[in-house]
KENUGU-400276 format. One record per residue (C-alpha): residue number from 1; x negated, y negated, z negated. Coordinates in Angstrom, 3 decimals, decimal comma. Example, Ala and Ser with C-alpha at 12.3 -4.5 7.8 and 13.67 -1.06 7.14 Angstrom:
# residues 2
PT    k        px        py        pz
PT    1   -12,300     4,500    -7,800
PT    2   -13,670     1,060    -7,140
***
This chain:
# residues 252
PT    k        px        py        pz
PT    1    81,814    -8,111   -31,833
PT    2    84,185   -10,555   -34,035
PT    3    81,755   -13,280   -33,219
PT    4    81,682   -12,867   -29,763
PT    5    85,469   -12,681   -29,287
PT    6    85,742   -16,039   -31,517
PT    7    82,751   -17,794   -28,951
PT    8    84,961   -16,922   -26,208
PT    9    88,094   -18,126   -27,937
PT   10    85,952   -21,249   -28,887
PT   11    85,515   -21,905   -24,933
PT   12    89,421   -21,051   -24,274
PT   13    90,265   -23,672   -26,686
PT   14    87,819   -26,472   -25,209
PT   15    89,444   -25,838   -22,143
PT   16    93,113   -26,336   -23,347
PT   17    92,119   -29,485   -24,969
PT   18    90,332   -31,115   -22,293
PT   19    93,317   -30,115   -19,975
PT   20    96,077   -31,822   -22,896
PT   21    93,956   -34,741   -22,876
PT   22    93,214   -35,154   -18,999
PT   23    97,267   -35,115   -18,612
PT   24    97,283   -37,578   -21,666
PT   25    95,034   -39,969   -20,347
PT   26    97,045   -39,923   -16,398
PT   27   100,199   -41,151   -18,896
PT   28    98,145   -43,951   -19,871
PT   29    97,602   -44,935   -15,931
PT   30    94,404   -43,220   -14,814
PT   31    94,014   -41,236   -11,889
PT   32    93,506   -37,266   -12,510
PT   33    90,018   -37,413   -11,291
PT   34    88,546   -40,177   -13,355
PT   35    90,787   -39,092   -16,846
PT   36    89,454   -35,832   -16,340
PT   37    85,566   -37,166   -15,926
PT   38    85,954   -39,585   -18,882
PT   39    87,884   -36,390   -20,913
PT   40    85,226   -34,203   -20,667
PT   41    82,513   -36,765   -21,065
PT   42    83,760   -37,211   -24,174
PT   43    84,461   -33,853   -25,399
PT   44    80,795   -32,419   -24,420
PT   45    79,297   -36,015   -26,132
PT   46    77,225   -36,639   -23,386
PT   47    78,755   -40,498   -23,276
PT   48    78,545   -41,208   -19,520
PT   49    78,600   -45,562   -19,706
PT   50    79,680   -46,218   -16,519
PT   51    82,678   -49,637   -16,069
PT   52    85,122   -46,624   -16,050
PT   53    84,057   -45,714   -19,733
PT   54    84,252   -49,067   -20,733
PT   55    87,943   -49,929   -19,979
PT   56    89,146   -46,412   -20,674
PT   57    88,098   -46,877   -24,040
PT   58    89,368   -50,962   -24,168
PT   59    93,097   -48,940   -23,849
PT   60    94,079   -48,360   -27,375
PT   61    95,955   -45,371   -26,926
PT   62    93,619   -43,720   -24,297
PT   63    90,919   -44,879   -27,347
PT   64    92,540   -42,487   -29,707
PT   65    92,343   -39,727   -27,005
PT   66    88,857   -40,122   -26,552
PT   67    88,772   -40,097   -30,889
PT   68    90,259   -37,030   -31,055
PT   69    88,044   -35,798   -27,868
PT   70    84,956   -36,370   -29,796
PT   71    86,204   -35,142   -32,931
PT   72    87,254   -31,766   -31,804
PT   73    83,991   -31,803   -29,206
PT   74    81,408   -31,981   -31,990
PT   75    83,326   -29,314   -33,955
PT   76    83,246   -26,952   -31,364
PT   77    79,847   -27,354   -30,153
PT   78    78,796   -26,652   -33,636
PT   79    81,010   -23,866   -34,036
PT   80    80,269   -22,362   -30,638
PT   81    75,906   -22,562   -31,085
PT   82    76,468   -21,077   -34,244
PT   83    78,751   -18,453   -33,306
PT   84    76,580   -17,772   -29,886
PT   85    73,685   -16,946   -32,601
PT   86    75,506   -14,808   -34,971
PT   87    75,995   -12,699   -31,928
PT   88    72,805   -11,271   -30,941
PT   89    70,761   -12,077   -33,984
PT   90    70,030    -8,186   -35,577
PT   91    71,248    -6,280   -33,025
PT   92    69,976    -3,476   -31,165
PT   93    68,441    -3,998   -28,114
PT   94    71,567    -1,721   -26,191
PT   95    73,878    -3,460   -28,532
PT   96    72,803    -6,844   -27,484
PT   97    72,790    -6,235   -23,569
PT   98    76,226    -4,793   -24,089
PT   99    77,456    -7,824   -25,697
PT  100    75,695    -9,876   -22,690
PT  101    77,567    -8,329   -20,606
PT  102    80,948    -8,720   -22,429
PT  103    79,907   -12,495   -22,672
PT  104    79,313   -12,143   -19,005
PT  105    82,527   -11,300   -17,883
PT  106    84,286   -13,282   -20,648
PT  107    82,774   -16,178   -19,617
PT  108    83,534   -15,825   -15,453
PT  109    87,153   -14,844   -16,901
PT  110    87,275   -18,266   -18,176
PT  111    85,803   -20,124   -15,286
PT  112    88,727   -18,603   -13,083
PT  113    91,434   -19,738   -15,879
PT  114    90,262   -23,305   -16,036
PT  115    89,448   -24,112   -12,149
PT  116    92,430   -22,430   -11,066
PT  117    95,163   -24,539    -9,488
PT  118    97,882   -21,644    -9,708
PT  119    97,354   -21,871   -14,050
PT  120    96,456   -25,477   -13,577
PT  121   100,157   -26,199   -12,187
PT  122   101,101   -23,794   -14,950
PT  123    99,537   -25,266   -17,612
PT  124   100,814   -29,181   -16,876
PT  125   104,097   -28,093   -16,958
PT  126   103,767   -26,970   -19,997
PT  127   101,382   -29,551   -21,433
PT  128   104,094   -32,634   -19,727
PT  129   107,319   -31,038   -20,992
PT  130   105,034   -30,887   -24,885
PT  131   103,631   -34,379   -24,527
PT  132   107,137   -35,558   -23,513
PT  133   108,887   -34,199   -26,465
PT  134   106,181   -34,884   -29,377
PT  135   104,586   -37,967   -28,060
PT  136   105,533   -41,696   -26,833
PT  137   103,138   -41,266   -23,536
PT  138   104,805   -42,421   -20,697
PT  139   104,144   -41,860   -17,129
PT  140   104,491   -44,611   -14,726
PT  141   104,314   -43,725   -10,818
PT  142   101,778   -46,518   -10,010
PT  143   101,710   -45,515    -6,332
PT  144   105,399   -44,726    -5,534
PT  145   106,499   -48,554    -7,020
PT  146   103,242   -50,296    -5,141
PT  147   103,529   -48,492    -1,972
PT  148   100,947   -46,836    -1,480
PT  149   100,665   -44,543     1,322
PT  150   102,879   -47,254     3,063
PT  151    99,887   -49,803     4,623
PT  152    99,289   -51,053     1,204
PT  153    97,080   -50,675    -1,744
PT  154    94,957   -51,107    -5,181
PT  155    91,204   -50,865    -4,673
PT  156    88,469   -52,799    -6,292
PT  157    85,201   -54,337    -4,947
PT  158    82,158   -56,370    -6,084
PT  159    81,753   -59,878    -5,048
PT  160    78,042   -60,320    -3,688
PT  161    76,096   -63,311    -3,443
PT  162    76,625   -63,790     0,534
PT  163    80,737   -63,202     0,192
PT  164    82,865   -65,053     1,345
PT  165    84,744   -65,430    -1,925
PT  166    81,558   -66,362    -4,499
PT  167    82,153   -69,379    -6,131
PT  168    85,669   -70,200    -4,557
PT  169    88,877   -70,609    -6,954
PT  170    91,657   -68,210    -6,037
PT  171    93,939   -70,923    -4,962
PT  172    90,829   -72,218    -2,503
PT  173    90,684   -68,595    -1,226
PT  174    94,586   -68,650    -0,094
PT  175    94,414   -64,638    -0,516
PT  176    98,235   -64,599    -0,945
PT  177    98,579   -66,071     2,667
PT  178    96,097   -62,730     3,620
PT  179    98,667   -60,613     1,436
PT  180    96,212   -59,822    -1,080
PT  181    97,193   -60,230    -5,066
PT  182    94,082   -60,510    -7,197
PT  183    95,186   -58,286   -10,482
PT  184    92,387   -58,661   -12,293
PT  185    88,949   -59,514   -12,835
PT  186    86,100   -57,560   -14,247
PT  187    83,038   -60,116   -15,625
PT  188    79,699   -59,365   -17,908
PT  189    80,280   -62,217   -20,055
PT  190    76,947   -62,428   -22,642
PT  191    75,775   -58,718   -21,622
PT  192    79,760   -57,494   -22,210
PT  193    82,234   -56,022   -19,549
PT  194    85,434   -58,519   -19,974
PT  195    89,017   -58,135   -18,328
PT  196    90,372   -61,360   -17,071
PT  197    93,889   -60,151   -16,032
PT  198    96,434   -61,665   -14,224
PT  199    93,621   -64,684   -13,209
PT  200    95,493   -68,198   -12,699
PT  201    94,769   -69,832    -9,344
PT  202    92,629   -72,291   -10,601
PT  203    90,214   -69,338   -12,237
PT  204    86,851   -69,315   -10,289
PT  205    84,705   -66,133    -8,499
PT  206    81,883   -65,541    -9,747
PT  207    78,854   -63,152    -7,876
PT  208    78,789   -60,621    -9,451
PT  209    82,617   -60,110   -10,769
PT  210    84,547   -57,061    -9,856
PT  211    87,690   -57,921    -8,373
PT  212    90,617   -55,752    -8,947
PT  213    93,559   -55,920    -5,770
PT  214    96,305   -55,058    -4,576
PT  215    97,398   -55,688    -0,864
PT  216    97,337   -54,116     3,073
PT  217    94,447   -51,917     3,559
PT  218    93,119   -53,502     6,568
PT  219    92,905   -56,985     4,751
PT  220    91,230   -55,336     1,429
PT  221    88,363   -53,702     3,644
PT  222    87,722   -57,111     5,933
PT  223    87,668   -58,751     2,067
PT  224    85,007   -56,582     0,539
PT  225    82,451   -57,456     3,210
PT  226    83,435   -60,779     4,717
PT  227    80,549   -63,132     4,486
PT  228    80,547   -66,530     3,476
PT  229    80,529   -69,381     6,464
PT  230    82,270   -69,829     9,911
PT  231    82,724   -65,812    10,660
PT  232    84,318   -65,526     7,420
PT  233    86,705   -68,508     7,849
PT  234    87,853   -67,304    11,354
PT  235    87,842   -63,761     9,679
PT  236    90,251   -64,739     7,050
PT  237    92,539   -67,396     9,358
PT  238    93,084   -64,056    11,889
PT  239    93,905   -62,044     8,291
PT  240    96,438   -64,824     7,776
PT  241    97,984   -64,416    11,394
PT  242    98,206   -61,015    11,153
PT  243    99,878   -60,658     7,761
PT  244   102,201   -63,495     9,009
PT  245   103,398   -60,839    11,982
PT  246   103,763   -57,974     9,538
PT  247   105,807   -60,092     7,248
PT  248   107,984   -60,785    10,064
PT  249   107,830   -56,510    11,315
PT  250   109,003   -55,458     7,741
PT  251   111,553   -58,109     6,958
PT  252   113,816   -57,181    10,584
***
């Protein structure tokens, strides 16, 4: 029975770590959704390499999260086959499905503790008020100093072959007369992902880069599919117009 109490205590504690680190890695900057992914990605080792993965881990502090993920992942995967085996090996037939159906309930116990938002809401107050006082993570309201929610925002797209913006320097693409700020540019430079941030306007788009801006929504979404030629030169003149007029709306 001692082994089966420390499994389940195993899984409590896997939870409680991936939850510290998910609210660790939205200090660094990432949204809850994709620090929780990449947090238990790297807990369970499974090593998901999507772009996300690669400039999560390009962060040096969110790289000594996902250190200490792995480290305490493999731990208690080892610890929690070999406890899982100590369990049922030599018992009874009776004593066995007894202990199945402690694991059962044990185990839907903890599903309701870690996908609950009620101990969820709990839990980050707790985990923000410990990672404020013993660590130097510091959150930074992205959204409320960008405006977002207010007609603006940061989204990223790929540049195809056809766009509009392939093979164009920024300062050729006028963007800032659209309202659009590129903030950075994802390349595969010799088969590696590179960051190009804060790209000078004489720094050239390549097919294939990921562009990462910041800028009205409407203007973003005509960007990522405008096509290169006439239509997309009449497309981005009327972008110009139009951000001219809202320019003029938000400074009366």
């Amino acid at each position: 029975m001692e082994a089966l109490i420390t499994l389940l205590l195993i899984i409590l504690f896997s939870i409680i770590v991936n939850k510290v680190a998910t609210a660790a890695l939205v200090r660094t900057g990432l949204s809850k959704e994709v620090a929780s992914f990449q947090a238990q990605s790297a807990f369970s080792g499974t090593g998901f390499t999507t772009s996300e993965s690669e400039y999560v881990v390009s962060h040096p502090v969110r790289r000594r999260i996902i250190r200490l993920l792995i480290l305490f992942g493999s731990a208690g995967l080892t610890s929690a086959i070999a406890t899982l085996v100590l369990t049922f090996i030599g018992q009874p037939r009776g004593e066995a499905i007894y202990r199945l159906g402690i694991l059962a309930v044990g185990l839907v116990l903890l599903y309701v503790f870690a996908s609950s938002k009620t101990i969820d809401r709990i839990m980050g107050r707790i985990i923000d008020y410990m990672l404020d006082k013993f660590t130097s993570i510091r959150v930074v309201d992205y959204e409320a100093l960008l405006g977002i929610g207010h007609g603006y925002m940061v989204s990223s797209f790929k540049v195809s072959d056809e766009s509009w913006l392939a093979g164009k320097t920024l300062r050729e693409t006028r963007l800032r007369d659209e309202g659009v700020v590129v903030l950075g540019i994802y390349r595969r430079r010799n088969g590696k992902l590179v960051y190009i941030g804060a790209p000078g306007p004489e720094t050239r788009i390549l097919p294939g880069d990921e562009l990462i801006v910041y800028g009205p929504e409407e203007v973003i979404a005509s960007l990522a599919k405008r096509i290169a030629g006439p239509l997309g030169d009449l497309e981005h003149a009327e972008m110009v117009w139009r951000q001219h007029v809202r320019r003029q709306q938000e400074e009366t």
